[in-house]
BALOBA-1460 file (C-alpha; in Angstrom, 3 decimals):
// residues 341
<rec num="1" residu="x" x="7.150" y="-29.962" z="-16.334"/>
<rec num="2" residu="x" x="10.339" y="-30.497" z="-14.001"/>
<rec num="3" residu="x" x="12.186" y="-33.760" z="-14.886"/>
<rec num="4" residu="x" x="14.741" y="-35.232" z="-12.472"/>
<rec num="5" residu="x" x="17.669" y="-34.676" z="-14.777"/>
<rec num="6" residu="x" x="16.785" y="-30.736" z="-14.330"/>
<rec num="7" residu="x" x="17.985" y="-30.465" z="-10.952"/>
<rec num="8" residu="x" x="21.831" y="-32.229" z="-10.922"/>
<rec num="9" residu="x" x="23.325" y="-29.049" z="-9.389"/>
<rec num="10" residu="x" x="23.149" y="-26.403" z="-6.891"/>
<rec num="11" residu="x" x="22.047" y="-23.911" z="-9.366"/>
<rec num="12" residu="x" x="19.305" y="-26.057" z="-10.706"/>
<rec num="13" residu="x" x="18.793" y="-26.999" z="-6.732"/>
<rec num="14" residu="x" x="18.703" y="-23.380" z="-5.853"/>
<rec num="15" residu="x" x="15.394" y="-22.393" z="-8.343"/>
<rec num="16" residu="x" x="13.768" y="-25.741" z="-7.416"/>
<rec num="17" residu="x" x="14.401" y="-25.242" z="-3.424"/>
<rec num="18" residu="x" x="12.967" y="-21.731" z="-3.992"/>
<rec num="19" residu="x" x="9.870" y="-22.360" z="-5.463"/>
<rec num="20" residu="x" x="9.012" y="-25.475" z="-3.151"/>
<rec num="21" residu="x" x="9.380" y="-23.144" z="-0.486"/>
<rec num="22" residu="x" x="7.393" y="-20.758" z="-1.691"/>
<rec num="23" residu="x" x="4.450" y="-23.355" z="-2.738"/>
<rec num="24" residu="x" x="4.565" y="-24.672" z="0.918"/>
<rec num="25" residu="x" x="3.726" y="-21.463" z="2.740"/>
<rec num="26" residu="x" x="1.388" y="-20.454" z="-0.234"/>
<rec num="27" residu="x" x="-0.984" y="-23.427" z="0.856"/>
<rec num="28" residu="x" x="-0.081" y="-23.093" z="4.429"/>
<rec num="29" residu="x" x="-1.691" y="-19.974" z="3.627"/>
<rec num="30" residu="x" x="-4.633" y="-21.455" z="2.446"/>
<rec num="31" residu="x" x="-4.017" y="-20.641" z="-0.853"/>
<rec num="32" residu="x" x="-3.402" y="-22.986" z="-4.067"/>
<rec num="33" residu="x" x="-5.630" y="-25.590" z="-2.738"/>
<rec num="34" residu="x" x="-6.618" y="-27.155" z="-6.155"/>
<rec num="35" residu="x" x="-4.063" y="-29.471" z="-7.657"/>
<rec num="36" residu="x" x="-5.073" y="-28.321" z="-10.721"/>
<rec num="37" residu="x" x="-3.236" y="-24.519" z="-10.156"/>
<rec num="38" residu="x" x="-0.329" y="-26.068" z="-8.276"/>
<rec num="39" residu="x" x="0.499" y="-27.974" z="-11.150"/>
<rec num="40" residu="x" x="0.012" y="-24.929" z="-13.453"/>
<rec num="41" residu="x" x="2.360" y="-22.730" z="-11.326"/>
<rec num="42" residu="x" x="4.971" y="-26.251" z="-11.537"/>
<rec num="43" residu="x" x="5.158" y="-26.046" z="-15.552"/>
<rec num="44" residu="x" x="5.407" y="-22.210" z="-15.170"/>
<rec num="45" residu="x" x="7.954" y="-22.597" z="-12.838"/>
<rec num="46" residu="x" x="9.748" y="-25.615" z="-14.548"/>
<rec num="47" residu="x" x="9.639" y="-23.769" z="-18.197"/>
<rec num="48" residu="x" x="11.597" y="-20.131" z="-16.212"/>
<rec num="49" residu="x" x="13.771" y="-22.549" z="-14.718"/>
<rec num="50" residu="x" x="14.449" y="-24.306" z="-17.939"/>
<rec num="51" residu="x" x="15.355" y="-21.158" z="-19.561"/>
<rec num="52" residu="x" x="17.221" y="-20.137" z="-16.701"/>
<rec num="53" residu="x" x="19.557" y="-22.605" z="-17.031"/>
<rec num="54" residu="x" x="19.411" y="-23.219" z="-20.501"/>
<rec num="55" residu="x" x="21.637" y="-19.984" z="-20.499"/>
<rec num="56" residu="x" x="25.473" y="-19.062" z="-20.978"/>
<rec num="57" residu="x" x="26.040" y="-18.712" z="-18.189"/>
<rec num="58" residu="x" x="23.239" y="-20.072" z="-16.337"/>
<rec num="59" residu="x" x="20.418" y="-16.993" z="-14.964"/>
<rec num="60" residu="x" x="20.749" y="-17.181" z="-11.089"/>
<rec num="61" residu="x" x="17.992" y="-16.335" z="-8.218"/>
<rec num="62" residu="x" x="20.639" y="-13.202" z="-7.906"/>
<rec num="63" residu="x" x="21.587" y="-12.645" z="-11.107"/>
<rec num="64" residu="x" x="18.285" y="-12.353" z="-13.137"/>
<rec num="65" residu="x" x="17.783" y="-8.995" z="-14.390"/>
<rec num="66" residu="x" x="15.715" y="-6.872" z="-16.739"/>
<rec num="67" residu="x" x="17.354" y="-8.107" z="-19.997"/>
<rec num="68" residu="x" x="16.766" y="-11.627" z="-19.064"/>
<rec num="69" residu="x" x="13.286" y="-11.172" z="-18.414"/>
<rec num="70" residu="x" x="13.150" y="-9.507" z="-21.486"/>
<rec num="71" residu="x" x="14.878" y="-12.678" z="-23.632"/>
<rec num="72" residu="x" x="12.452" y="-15.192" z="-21.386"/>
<rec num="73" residu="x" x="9.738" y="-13.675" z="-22.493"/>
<rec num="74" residu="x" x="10.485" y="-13.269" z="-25.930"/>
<rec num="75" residu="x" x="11.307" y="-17.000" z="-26.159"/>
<rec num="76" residu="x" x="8.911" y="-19.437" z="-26.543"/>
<rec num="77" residu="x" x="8.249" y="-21.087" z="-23.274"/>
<rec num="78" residu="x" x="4.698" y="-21.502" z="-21.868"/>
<rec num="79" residu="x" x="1.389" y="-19.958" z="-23.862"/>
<rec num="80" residu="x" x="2.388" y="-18.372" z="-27.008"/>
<rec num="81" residu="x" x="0.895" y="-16.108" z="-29.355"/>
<rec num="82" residu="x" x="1.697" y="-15.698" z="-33.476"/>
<rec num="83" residu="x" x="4.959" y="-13.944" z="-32.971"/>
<rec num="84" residu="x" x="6.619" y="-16.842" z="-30.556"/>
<rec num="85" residu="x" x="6.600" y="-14.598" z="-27.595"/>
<rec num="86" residu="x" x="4.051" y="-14.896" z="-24.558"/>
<rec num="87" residu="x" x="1.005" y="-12.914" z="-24.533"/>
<rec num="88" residu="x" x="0.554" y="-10.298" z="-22.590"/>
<rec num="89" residu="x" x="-1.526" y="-11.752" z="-19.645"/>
<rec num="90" residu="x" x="0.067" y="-14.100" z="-19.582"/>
<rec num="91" residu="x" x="3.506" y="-12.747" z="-19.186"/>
<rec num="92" residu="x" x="1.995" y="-11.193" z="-16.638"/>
<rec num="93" residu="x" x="1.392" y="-14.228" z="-14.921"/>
<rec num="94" residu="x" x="4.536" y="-15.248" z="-15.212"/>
<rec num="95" residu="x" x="6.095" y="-12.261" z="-14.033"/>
<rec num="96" residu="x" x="3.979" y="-12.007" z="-11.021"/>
<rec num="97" residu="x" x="5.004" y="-15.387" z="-9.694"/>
<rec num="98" residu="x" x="8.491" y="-14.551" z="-10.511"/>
<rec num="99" residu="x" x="8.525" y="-11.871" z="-8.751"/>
<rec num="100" residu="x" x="6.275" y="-13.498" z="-5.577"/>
<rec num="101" residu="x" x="9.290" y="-15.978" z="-5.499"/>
<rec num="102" residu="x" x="11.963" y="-13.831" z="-5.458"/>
<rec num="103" residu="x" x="10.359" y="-12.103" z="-2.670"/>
<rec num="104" residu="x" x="9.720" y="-15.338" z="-0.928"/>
<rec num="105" residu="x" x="13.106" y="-16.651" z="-1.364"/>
<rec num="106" residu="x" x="14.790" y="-13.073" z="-0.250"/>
<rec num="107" residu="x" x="12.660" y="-13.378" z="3.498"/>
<rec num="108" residu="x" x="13.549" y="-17.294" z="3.636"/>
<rec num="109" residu="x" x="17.217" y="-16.766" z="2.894"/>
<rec num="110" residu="x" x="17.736" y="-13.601" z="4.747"/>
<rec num="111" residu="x" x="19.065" y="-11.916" z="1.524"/>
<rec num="112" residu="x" x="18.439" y="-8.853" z="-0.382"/>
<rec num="113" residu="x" x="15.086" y="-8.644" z="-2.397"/>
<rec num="114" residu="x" x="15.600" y="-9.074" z="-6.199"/>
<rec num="115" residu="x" x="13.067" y="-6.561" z="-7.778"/>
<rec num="116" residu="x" x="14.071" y="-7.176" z="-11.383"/>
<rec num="117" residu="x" x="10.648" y="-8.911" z="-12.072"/>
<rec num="118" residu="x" x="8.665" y="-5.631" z="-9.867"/>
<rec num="119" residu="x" x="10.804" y="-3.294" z="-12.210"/>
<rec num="120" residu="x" x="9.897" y="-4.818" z="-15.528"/>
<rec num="121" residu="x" x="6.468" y="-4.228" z="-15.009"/>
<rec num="122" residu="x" x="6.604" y="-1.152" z="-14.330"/>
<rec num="123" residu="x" x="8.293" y="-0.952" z="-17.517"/>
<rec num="124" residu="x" x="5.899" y="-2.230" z="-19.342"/>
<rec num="125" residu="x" x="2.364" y="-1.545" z="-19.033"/>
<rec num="126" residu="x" x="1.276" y="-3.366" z="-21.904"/>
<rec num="127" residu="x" x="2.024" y="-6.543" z="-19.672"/>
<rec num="128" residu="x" x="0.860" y="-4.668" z="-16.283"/>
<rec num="129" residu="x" x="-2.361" y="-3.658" z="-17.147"/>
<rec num="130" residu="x" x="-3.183" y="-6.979" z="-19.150"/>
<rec num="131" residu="x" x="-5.653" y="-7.768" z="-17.221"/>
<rec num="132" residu="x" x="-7.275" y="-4.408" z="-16.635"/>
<rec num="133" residu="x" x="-10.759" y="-3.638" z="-17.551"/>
<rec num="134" residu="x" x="-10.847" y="0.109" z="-19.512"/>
<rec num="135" residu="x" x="-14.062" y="0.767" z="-17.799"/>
<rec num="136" residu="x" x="-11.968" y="0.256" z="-14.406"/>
<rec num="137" residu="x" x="-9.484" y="2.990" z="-13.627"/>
<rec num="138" residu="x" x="-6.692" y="2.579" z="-11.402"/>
<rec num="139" residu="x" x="-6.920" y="4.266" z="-7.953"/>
<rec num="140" residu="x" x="-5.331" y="7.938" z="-7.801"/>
<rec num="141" residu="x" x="-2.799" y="7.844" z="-5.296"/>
<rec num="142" residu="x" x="-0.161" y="9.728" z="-3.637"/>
<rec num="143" residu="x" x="3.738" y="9.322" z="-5.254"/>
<rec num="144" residu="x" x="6.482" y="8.810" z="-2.295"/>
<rec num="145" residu="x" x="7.590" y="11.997" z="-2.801"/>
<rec num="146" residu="x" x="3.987" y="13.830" z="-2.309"/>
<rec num="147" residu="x" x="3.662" y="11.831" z="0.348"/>
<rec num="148" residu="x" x="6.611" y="12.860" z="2.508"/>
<rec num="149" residu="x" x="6.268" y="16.527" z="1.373"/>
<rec num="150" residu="x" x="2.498" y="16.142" z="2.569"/>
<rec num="151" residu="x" x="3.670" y="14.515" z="6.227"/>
<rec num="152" residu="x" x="6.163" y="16.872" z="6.840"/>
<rec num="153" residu="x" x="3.448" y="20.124" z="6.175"/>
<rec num="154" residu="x" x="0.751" y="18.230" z="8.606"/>
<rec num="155" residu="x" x="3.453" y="17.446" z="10.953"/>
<rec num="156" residu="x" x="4.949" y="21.347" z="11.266"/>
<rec num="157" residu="x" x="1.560" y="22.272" z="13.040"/>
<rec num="158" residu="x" x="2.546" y="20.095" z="15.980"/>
<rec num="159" residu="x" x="5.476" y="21.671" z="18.703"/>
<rec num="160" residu="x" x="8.747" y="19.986" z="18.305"/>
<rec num="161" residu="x" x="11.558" y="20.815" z="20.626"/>
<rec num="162" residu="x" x="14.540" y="22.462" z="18.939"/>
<rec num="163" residu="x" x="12.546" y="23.918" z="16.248"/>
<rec num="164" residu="x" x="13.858" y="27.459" z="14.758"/>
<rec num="165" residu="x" x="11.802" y="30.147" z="16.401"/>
<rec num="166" residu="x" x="10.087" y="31.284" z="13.295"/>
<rec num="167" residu="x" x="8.541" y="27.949" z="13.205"/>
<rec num="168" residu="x" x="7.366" y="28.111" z="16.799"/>
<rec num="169" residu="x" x="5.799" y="31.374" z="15.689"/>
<rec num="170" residu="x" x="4.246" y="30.017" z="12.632"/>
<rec num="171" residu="x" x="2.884" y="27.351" z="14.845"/>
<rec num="172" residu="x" x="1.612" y="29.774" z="17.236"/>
<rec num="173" residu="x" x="-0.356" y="31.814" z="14.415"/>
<rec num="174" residu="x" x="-2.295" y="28.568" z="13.749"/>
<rec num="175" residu="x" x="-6.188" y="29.190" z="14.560"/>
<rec num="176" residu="x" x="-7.684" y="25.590" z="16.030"/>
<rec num="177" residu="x" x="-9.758" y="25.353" z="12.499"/>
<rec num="178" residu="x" x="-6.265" y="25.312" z="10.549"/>
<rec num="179" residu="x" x="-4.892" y="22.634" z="13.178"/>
<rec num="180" residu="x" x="-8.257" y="20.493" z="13.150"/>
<rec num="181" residu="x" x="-7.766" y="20.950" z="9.166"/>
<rec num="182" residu="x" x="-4.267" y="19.647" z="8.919"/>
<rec num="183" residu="x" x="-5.067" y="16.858" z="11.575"/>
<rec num="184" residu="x" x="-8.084" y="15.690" z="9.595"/>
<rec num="185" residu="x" x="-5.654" y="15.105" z="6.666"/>
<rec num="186" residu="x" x="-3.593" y="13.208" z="8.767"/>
<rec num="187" residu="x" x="-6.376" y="10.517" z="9.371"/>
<rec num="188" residu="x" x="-6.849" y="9.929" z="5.794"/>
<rec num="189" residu="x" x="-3.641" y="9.655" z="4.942"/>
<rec num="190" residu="x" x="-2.562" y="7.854" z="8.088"/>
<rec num="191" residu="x" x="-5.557" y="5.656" z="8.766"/>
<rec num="192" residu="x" x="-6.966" y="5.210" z="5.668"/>
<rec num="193" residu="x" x="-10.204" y="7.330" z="6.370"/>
<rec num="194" residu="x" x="-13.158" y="8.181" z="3.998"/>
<rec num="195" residu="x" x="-13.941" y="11.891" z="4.309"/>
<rec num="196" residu="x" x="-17.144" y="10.569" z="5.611"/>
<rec num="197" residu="x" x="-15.707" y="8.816" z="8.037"/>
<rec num="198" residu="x" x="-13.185" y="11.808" z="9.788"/>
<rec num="199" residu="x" x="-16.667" y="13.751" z="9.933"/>
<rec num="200" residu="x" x="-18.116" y="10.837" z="11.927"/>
<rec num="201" residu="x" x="-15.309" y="10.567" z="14.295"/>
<rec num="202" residu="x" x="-15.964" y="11.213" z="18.270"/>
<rec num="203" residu="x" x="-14.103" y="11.682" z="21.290"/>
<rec num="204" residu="x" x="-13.831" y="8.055" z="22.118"/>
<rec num="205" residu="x" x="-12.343" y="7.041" z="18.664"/>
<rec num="206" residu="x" x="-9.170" y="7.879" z="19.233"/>
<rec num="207" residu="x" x="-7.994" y="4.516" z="20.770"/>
<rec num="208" residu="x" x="-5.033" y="5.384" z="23.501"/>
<rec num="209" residu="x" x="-4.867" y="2.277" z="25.516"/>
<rec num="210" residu="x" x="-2.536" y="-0.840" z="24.831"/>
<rec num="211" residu="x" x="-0.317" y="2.040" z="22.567"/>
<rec num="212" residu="x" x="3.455" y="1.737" z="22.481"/>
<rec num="213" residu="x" x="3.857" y="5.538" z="23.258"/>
<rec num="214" residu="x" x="1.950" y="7.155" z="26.519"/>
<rec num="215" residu="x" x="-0.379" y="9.214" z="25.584"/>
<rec num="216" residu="x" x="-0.139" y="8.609" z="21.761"/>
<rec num="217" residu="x" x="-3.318" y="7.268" z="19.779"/>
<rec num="218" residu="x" x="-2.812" y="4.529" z="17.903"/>
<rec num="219" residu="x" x="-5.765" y="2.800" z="16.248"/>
<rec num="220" residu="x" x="-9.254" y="4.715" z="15.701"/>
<rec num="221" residu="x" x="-12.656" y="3.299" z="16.533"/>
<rec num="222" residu="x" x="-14.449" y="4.315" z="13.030"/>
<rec num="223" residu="x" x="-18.531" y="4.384" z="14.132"/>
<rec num="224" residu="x" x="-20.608" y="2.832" z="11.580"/>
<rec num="225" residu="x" x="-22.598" y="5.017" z="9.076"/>
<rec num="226" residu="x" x="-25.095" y="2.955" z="7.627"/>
<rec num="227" residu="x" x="-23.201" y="2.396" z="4.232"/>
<rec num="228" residu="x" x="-20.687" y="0.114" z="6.262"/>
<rec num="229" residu="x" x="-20.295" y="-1.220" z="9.937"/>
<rec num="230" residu="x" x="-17.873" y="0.147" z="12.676"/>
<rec num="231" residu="x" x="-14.371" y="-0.747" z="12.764"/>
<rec num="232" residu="x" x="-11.383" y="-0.087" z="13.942"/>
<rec num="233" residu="x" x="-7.852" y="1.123" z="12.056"/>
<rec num="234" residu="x" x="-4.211" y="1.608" z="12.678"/>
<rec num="235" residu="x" x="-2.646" y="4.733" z="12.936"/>
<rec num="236" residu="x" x="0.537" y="5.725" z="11.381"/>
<rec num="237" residu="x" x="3.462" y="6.908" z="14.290"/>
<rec num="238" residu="x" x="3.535" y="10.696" z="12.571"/>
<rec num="239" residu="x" x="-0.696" y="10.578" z="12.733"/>
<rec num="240" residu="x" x="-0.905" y="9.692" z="16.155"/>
<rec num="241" residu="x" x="1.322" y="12.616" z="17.368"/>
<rec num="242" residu="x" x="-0.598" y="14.739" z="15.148"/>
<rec num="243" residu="x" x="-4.187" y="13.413" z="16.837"/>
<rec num="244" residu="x" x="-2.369" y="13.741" z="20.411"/>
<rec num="245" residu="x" x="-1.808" y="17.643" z="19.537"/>
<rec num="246" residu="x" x="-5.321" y="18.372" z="18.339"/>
<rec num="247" residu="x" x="-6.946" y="16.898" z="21.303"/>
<rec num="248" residu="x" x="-4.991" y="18.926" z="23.448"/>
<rec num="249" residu="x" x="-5.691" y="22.109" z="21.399"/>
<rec num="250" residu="x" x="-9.387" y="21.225" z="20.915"/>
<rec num="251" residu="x" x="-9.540" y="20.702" z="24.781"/>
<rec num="252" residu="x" x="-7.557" y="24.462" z="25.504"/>
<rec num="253" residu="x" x="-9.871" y="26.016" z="22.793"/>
<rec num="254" residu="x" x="-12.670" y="24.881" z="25.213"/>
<rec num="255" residu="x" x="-14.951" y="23.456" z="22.481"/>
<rec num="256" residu="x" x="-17.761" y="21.581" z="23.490"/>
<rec num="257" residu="x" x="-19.590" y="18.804" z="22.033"/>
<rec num="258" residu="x" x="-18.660" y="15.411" z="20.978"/>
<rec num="259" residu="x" x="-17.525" y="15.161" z="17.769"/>
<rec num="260" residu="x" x="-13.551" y="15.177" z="17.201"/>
<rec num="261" residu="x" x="-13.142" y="17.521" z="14.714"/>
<rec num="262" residu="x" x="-16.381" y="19.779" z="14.878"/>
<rec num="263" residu="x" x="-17.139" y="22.755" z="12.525"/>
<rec num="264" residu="x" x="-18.067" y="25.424" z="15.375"/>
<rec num="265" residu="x" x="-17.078" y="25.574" z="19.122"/>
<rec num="266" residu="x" x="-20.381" y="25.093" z="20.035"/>
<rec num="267" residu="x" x="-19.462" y="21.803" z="18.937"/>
<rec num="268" residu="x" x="-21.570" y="21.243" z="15.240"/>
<rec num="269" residu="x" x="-21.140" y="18.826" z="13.480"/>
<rec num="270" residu="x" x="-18.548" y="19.425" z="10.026"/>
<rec num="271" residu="x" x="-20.544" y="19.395" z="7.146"/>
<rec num="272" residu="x" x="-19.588" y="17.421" z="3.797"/>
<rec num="273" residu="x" x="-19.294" y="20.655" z="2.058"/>
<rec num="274" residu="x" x="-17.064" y="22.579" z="4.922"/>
<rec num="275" residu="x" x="-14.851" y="19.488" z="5.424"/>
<rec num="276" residu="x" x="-14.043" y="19.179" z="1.500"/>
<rec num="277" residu="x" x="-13.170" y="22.575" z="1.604"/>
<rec num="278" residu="x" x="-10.883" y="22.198" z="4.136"/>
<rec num="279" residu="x" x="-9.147" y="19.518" z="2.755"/>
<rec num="280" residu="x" x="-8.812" y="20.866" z="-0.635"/>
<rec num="281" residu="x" x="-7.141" y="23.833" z="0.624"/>
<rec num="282" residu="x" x="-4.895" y="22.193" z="3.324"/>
<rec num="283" residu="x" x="-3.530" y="19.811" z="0.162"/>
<rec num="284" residu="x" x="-3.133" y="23.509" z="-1.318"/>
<rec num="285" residu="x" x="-0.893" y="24.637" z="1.057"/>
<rec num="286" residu="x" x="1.390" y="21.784" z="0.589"/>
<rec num="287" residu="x" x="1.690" y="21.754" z="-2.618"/>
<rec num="288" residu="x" x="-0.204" y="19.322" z="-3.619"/>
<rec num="289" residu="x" x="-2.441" y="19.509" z="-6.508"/>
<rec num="290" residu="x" x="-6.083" y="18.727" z="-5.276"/>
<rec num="291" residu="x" x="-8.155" y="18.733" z="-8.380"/>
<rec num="292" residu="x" x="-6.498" y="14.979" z="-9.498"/>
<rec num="293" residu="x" x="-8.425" y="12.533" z="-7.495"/>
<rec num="294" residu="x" x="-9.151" y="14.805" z="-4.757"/>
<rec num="295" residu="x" x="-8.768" y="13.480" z="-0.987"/>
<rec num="296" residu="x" x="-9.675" y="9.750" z="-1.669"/>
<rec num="297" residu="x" x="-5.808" y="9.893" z="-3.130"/>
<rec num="298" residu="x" x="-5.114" y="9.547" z="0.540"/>
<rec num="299" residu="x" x="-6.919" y="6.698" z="1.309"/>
<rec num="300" residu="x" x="-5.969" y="4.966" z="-1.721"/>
<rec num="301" residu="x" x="-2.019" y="5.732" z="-0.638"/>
<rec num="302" residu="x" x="-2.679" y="4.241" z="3.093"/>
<rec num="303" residu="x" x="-3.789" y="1.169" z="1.448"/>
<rec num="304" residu="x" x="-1.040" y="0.647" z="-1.049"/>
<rec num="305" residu="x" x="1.516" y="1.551" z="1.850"/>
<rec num="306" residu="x" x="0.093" y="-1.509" z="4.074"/>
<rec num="307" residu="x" x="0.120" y="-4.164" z="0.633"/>
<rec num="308" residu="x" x="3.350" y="-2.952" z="-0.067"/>
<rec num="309" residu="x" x="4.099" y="-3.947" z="3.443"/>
<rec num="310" residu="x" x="3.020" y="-7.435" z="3.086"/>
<rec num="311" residu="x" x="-0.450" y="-6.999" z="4.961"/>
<rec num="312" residu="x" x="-2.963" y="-9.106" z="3.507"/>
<rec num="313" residu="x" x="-5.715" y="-7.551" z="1.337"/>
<rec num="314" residu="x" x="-8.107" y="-8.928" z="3.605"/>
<rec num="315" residu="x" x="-7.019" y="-7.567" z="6.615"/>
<rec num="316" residu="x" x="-6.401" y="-4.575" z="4.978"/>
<rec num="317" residu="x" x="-10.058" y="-4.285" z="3.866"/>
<rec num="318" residu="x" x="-11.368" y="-4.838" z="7.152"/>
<rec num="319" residu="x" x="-9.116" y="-1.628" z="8.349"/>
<rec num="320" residu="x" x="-10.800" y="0.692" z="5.019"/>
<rec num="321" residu="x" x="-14.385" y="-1.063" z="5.676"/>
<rec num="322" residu="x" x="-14.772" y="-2.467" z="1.949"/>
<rec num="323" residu="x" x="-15.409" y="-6.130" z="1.070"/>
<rec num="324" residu="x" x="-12.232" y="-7.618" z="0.254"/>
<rec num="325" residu="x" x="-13.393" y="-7.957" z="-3.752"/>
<rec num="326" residu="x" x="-12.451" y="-3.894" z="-3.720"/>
<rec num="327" residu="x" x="-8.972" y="-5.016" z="-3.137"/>
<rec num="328" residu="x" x="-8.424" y="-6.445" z="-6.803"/>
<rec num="329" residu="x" x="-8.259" y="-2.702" z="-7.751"/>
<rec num="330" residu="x" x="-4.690" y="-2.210" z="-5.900"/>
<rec num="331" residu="x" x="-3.518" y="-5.158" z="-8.049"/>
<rec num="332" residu="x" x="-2.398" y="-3.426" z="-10.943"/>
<rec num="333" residu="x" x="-0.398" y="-1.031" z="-8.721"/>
<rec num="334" residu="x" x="1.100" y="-3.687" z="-6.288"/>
<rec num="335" residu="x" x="3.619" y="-5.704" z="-8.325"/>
<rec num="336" residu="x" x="6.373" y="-5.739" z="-5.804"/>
<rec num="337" residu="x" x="8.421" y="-4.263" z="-2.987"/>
<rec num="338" residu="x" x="8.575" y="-0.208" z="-2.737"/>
<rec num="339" residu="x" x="9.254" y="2.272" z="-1.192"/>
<rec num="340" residu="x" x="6.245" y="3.189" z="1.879"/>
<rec num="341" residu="x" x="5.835" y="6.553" z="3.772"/>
C-alpha cells in the first residue's frame, strides 16, 4: 500500500499524480466501482512505484523501459510464485495497468506515449496469453503491412487524377463484376462487414447525408438478417471513395434491381458461394494469402483498428452487431498503442 513517506518528491509525486488521474476518469467512466478493485489496483500501483523508486537511479514515467520491466517482474513485489517472480497472469495484470497508465498519463500531459509496457508483451507471450483459453483462438487478422498493400490494390480501381496512363488503362479494362468485387472488399475491411452482411446490402445503405465530403458515403445502414438486428457502421475515408465509384459504375452499367452489389444485371441477388469466390480471388490478386482465416481477417482488422484507436469495445460491438462479451476475444491482441490503417 502507498504510505505518506513514499511520495516526498516530484518523482515519487509524478507516479502518484499519474495513477490518481488515471483512477478518476476510470470511474468517471463507470468503471472500478467496487472499492474492493480500486484498492487492488492501489497496492499494484504502490508495489511498481515502490520498485520504481527503490532504484539507482530512480525508474521515471519516461524512463521505464523493457529491462526494467523485466527486473520488476522478476522481483518479488505483489503475488508470487516458487521462483520469487510474479506469475504469469498476473504479470499480466500488472503490465496491463502499467501500460493503461502510461497511456493515460501521455493524453493528460500532452507527451509522447511510453509503449515499453505494450512492447514487453508482445515479447512475451507466456505473460500475453495468460489468460487465454486453448480452446479459444485468437482472431486472424490483417498485419499493417497487408493491410496497406490490400488498400492501395482496392483503391487503384477508382480514377485518380494524375495517374500514369497505363493505370487509367488498367482501370478502364475493369469489367463492373471486378469493380463490385474489389468494392465489396472494401466494406469488410473498411466497415467491418460480415460477408453476409455486404450480400444484404441495398441501395439505401450507403448513408451520404451529414458526410464531411459531398457526395462521399460515410456510414452504412446494415439491414438486419435474422441472426442479428440492423445497424449502422462507419466507413473508412479510402472505403467511402471506393463505394462513391461503384455506385456510379453500377448506375452507367444500367443494372437494375436493388441490391448494392448484385450477382447479374438483372439485378440477382449474390449468392454465398459467388461472393466467397470473389473475395478469395480479389485477396489473390493482392497478394494476400486467402486460405489463413479467409475474409473474416478483414473484419477482425476493422475492429482492432477502432480499439487501437481508443473506441470503446462497446461501441465498437454495436458497429460489428455482436454482444459486447465477443469483444474479450480482441483482448489478447490489444495491449497498447499501434500502428492503424
Amino acid at each position: 500500500m502507498l504510505t505518506p513517506s513514499l511520495f516526498e518528491d516530484a518523482q515519487s509525486q509524478s507516479h502518484l499524480l499519474a495513477f490518481e488521474r488515471w483512477l478518476v476518469d476510470r470511474r468517471a467512466s463507470g468503471f472500478l466501482r467496487q472499492p474492493g478493485s480500486v484498492q487492488v489496483y492501489r497496492d499494484m500501483w504502490g508495489a511498481f512505484t515502490a520498485w520504481c523508486l527503490g532504484q539507482s537511479p530512480a525508474v521515471t514515467l519516461a524512463s521505464l523501459d523493457g529491462l526494467d520491466l523485466q527486473a520488476f517482474q522478476a522481483a518479488r513485489f505483489g503475488e508470487k510464485s516458487p521462483d520469487l517472480s510474479l506469475s504469469p497472469r498476473y504479470a499480466l495484470r500488472f503490465m496491463r495497468l502499467i501500460d493503461r497508465v502510461l497511456q493515460h498519463h501521455a493524453a493528460d500531459a500532452g507527451v509522447p506515449v511510453n509503449l515499453a509496457a505494450s512492447q514487453w508483451l508482445s515479447d512475451h507471450p507466456e505473460v500475453r496469453y495468460a489468460e487465454a483459453s486453448r480452446a479459444d483462438p485468437l482472431p486472424e487478422f490483417l498485419s499493417v503491412y497487408e493491410a496497406k498493400t490490400l488498400i492501395a490494390f482496392l483503391s487503384s480501381a477508382r480514377p485518380r487524377p494524375g495517374v500514369s496512363a497505363s493505370r487509367r488503362d488498367g482501370q478502364a479494362a475493369l469489367s463492373w463484376q471486378d469493380v463490385r468485387n474489389r468494392v465489396s472488399v472494401a466494406t469488410q475491411l473498411g466497415a467491418g462487414l460480415t460477408p453476409g452482411d455486404v450480400r444484404g446490402l441495398v441501395l439505401a445503405s450507403p448513408v451520404v447525408r451529414g458526410g464531411r465530403v459531398r457526395d462521399r458515403p460515410w456510414k452504412l445502414s446494415v439491414p438486419g438478417d435474422g441472426n442479428s438486428a440492423a445497424r449502422e457502421t462507419p466507413v473508412a475515408p479510402w472505403a467511402g471513395e471506393l463505394l462513391h465509384h461503384w455506385l456510379q459504375v453500377r448506375y452507367e452499367a444500367q443494372i437494375e434491381g436493388d441490391w448494392l452489389f448484385p450477382a447479374t444485371r438483372t439485378g440477382k441477388p449474390w449468392s454465398k458461394d459467388g461472393q466467397y469466390r470473389a473475395a478469395r480471388s480479389v485477396l489473390e490478386e493482392a497478394g494476400i494469402d486467402s486460405a489463413d482465416g479467409g475474409s473474416f481477417r478483414l473484419r477482425h482488422t476493422f475492429a482492432l483498428r477502432q480499439l487501437r484507436r481508443g473506441t470503446e469495445p462497446a461501441q465498437v460491438a454495436r458497429w460489428l452487431g455482436v454482444e459486447p462479451e465477443v469483444m474479450a476475444r480482441y483482448d489478447r491482441v490489444v495491449v497498447g498503442p499501434a500502428d492503424v490503417v
